[in-house]
C-alpha positions in Angstrom: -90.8 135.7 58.7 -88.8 133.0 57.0 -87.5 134.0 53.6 -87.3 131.4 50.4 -85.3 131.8 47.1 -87.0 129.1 44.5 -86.6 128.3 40.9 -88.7 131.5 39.1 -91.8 130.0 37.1 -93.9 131.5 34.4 -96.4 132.2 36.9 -94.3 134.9 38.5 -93.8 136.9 35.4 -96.9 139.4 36.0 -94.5 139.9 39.5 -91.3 140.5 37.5 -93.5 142.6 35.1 -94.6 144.6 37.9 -91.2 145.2 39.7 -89.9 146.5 36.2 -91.9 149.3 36.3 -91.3 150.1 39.8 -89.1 153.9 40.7 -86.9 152.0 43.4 -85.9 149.2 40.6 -85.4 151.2 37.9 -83.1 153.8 39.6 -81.0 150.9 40.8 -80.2 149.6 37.3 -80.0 152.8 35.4 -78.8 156.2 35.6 -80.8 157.5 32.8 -83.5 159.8 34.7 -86.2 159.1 31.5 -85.9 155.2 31.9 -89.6 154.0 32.8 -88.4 150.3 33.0 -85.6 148.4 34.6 -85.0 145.9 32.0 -86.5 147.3 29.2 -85.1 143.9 26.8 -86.0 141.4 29.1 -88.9 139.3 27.9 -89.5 137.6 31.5 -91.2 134.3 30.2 -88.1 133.7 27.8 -85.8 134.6 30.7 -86.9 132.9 33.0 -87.5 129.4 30.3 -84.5 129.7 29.0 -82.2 126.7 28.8 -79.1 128.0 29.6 -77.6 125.9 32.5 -75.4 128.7 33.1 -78.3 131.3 34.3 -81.2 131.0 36.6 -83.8 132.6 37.9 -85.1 132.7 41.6 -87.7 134.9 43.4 -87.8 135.6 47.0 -90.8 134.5 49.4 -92.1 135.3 52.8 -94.9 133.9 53.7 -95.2 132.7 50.1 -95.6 136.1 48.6 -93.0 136.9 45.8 -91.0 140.1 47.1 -87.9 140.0 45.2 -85.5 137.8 42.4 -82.1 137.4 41.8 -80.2 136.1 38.9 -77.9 133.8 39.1 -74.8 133.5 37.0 -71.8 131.1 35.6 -70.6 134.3 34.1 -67.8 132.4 31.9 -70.7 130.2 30.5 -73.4 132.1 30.4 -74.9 132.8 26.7 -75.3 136.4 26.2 -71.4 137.1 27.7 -72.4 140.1 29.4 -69.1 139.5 31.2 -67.5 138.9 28.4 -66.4 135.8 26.9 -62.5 136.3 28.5 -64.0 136.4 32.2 -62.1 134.0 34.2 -63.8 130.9 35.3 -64.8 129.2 38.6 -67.0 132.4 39.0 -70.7 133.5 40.1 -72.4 136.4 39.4 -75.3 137.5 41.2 -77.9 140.3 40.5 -80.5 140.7 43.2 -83.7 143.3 43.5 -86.8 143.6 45.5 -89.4 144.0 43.9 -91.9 145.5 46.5 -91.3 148.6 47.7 -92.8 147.9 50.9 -90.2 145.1 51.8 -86.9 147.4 51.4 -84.5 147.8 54.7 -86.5 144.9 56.2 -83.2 142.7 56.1 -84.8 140.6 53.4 -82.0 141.4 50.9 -79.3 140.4 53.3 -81.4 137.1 53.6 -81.7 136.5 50.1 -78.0 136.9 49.5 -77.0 135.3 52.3 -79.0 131.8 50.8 -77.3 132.7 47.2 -74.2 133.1 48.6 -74.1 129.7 50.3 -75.2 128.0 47.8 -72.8 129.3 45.5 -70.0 128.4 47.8 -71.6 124.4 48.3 -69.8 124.3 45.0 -66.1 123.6 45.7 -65.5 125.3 42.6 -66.5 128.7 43.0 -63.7 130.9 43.9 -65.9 133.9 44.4 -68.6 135.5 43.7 -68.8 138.9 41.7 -72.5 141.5 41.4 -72.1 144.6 39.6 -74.1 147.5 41.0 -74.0 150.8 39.0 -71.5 153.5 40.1 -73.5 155.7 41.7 -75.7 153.4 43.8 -73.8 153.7 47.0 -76.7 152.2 49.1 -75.6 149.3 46.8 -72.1 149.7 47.5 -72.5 149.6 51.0 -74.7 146.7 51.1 -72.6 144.4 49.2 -69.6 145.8 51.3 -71.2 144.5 54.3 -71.8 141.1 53.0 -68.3 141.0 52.6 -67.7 142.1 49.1 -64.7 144.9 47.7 -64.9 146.7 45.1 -62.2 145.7 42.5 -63.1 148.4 39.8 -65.3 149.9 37.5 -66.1 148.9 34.6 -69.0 149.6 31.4 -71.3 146.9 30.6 -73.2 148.7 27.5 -74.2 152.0 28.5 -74.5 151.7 32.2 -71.1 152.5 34.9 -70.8 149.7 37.4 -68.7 149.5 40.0 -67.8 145.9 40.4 -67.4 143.7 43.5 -66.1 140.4 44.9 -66.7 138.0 47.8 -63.5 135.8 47.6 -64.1 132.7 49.1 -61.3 132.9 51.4 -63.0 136.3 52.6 -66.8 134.7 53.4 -67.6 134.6 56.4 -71.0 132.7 56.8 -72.9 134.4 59.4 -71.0 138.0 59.5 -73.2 139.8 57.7 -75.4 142.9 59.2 -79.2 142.9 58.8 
């Protein structure tokens, strides 16, 4: 089934809604075992309205069924600075989750990276591309590692221990990744 990543729209914030209250998304973006949402500050219509030109929005599609977003980053520009406002430029960051339980380890989250990651490196600008997964999601860790990606360190971004990665663009290798 071919997969799409689009611009998100205020109609797909009852979807983003939904995936924020789902186990498999909340234990991939928090450690805390009380947490009952993933992004318990995100106000999904602002988010995905807002007029930053540094952050956007997309949600995955098969079929045209929403099963999945991803954020996409100018970490150096982007408003909030949750890289900090000394993170180097020429960068993308990426965060990426299905939403629908039912489409995990069906190769759709290699596909929607895979689309991200071109499109981020059409840019002749972007020197790499950089996705913080916490710590202690290894199934993370090993996906991104596939794509490509090595870990270069952890770090803390507010309460939650990340291990951070990087797909240098002299490392991407369009086509190499596994399903």
């Amino acid at each position: 089934m071919p997969l799409i990543l689009r611009p998100a729209m205020p109609a797909d914030v009852p979807h983003l809604e939904k995936w924020d209250r789902e186990p498999h998304v909340i234990a991939a973006t928090s450690d805390d075992p009380e947490a009952d949402i993933a992004f318990d500050d995100a106000e999904w219509l602002e988010e995905i309205s807002n007029d930053d030109p540094a952050s956007a929005y997309f949600i995955a599609e098969v079929d045209g069924r929403p099963i999945g977003a991803m954020q996409v980053i100018d970490p150096a520009r982007e408003r909030t600075q949750y890289w900090d406002s000394d993170c180097a430029t020429n960068l993308c960051a990426m965060d990426i989750w299905i939403g629908d339980a039912a489409c995990l380890s069906q190769g759709y989250g290699t596909n929607m990276m895979s689309i991200a990651i071109d499109r981020a490196f059409a840019d002749p600008r972007v020197e790499a591309i950089i996705i913080a997964p916490l710590n202690s999601n290894t199934d993370a860790h090993r996906f991104y590692q596939r794509l490509g990606f090595r870990p270069i360190g952890r770090r803390l971004f507010e309460d939650d221990d990340c291990l951070v990665h990087r797909l240098d663009r002299a490392h991407w290798r369009f086509g190499a990744t596994d399903a």
